[in-house]
C-alpha positions in Angstrom: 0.0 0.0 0.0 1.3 3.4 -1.0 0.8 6.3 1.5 1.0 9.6 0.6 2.1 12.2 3.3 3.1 16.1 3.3 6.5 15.0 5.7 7.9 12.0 3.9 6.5 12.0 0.7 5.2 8.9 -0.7 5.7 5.8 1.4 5.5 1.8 0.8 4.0 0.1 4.0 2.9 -3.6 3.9 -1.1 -3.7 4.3 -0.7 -5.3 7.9 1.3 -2.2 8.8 -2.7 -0.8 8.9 -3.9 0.6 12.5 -7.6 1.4 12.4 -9.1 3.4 14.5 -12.9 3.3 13.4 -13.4 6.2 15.7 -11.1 8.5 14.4 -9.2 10.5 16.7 -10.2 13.5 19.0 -10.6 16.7 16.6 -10.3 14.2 13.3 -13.0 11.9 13.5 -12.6 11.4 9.5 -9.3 9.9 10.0 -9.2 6.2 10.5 -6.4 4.5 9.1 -2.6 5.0 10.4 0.4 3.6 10.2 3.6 3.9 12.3 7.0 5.2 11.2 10.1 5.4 13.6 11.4 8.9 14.6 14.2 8.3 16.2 17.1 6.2 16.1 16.3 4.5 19.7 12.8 3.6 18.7 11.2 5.9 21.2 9.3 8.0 19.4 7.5 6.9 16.3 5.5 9.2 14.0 1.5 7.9 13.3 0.6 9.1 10.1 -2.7 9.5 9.0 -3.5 7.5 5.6 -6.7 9.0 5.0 -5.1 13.0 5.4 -1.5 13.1 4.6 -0.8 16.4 6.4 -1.9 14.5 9.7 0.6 12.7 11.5 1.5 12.5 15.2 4.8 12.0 16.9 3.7 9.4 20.2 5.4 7.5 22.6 4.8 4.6 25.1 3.6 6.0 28.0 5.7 4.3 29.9 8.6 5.6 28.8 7.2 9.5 29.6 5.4 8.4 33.3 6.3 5.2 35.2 3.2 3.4 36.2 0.9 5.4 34.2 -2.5 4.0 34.6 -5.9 4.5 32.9 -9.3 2.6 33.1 -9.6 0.6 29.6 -14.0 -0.1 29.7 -16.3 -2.0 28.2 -17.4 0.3 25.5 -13.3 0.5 24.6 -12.5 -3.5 25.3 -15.5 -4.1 22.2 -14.0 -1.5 19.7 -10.7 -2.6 20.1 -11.7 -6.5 20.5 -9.3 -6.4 23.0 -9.4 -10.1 24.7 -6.2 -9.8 26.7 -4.9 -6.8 28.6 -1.2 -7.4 27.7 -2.3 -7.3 24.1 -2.9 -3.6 24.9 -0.6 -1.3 24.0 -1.0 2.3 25.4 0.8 5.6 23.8 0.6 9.2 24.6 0.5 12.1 22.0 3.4 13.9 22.0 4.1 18.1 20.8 7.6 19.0 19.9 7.9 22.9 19.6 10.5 24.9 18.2 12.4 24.5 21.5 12.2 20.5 22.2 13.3 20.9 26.1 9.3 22.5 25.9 8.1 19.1 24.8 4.7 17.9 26.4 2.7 14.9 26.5 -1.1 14.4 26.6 -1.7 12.1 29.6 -5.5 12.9 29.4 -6.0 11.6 26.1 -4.1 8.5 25.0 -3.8 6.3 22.4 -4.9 2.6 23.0 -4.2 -0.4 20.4 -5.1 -3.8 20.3 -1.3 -5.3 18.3 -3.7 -8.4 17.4 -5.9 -6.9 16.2 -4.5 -3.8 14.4 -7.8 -1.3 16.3 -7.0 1.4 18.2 -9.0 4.0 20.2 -8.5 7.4 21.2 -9.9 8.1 25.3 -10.4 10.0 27.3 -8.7 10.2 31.1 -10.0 11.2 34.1 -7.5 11.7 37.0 -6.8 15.3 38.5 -2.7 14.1 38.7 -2.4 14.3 35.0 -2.3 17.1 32.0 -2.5 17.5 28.3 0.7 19.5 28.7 3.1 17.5 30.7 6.2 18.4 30.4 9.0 15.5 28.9 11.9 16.9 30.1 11.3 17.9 33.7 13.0 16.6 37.0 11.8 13.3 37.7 8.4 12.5 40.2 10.3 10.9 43.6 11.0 7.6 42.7 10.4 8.2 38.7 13.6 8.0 36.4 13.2 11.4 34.0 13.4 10.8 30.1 16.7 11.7 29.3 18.0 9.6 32.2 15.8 6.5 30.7 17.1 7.2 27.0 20.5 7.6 27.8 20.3 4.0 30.1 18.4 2.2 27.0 21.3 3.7 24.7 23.9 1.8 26.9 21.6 -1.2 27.1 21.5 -1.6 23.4 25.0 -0.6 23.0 26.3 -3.0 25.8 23.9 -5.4 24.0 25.6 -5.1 20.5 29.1 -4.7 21.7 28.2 -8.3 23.6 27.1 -9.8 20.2 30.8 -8.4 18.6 32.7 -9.5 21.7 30.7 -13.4 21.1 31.7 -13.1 17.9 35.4 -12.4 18.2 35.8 -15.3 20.6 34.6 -17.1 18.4 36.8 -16.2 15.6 39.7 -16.6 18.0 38.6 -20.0 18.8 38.1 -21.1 15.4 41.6 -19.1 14.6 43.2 -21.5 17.7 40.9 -24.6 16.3 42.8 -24.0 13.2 46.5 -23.6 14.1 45.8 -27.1 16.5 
């Protein structure tokens, strides 16, 4: 499937690269079909682009990564459009704005981004809960007890570096060993 958009230009995705969200999202109800792009090179942030309006694409996040322990009430209504069967087939992402200056950065806590990754739905909801904002702020100092977002990316850059520096390290034993198997 070809999808045209006004930031990348025209873009081959698979068809099961497809989100659906049959209700649209808040403010574009006529929008219904996304797909996902990464943003950055740690896989963070990810841009959803809109295949039904290409000038309308979102930059989002796990929410996890911006608030530890965020919680929100998934109901009924929500478990049917999303045909969610299983909770940890949930996946739950915030809207993100990046101004001009990106240490200004915010999140929208009170209206995340729910999918089903069996299904390919998603939903748009609403939150409740006086603790959170539409404009929380990404780079902040950290709740008590809560790691801040630069502290997180910079810990999952030396996790993933560690991680592929362990895969080289395997591999050059293993070349030395097959280098000693060799000379034996």
């Amino acid at each position: 499937m070809i999808v045209k958009t006004s930031r990348f230009g025209d873009k081959e995705v698979p068809d099961e690269a497809l989100l659906t969200f049959p209700e649209g999202v808040i403010g574009f109800r006529d929008a219904t079909r996304f797909v996902m792009f990464e943003c950055s090179d740690d896989g963070i942030f990810k841009w959803l682009q809109s295949c039904d309006r290409p000038e309308l694409a979102f930059v989002i996040c796990e929410a996890g990564v911006i608030v530890q322990n965020y919680q929100i009430l998934i109901g009924e209504k929500e478990r049917q459009v999303l045909k969610l069967g299983k909770p940890e087939d949930a996946v739950v992402c915030l809207i993100l704005v990046i101004p001009e200056d990106p240490m200004e950065s915010t999140a929208n806590l009170l209206g995340p981004l729910v999918m089903n990754t069996e299904t390919r739905l998603g939903m748009q909801i609403v939150v409740v809960n006086p603790q959170y904002s539409t404009r929380h702020k990404l780079f902040r100092e950290a709740l008590p007890g809560e790691q801040g977002l630069q502290e997180k990316r910079e810990q999952m850059a030396k996790e993933k570096e560690a991680e592929q520096r362990g895969g080289q390290d395997a591999a050059q034993a293993g070349g030395r060993e097959e280098a000693a198997n060799a000379g034996a």
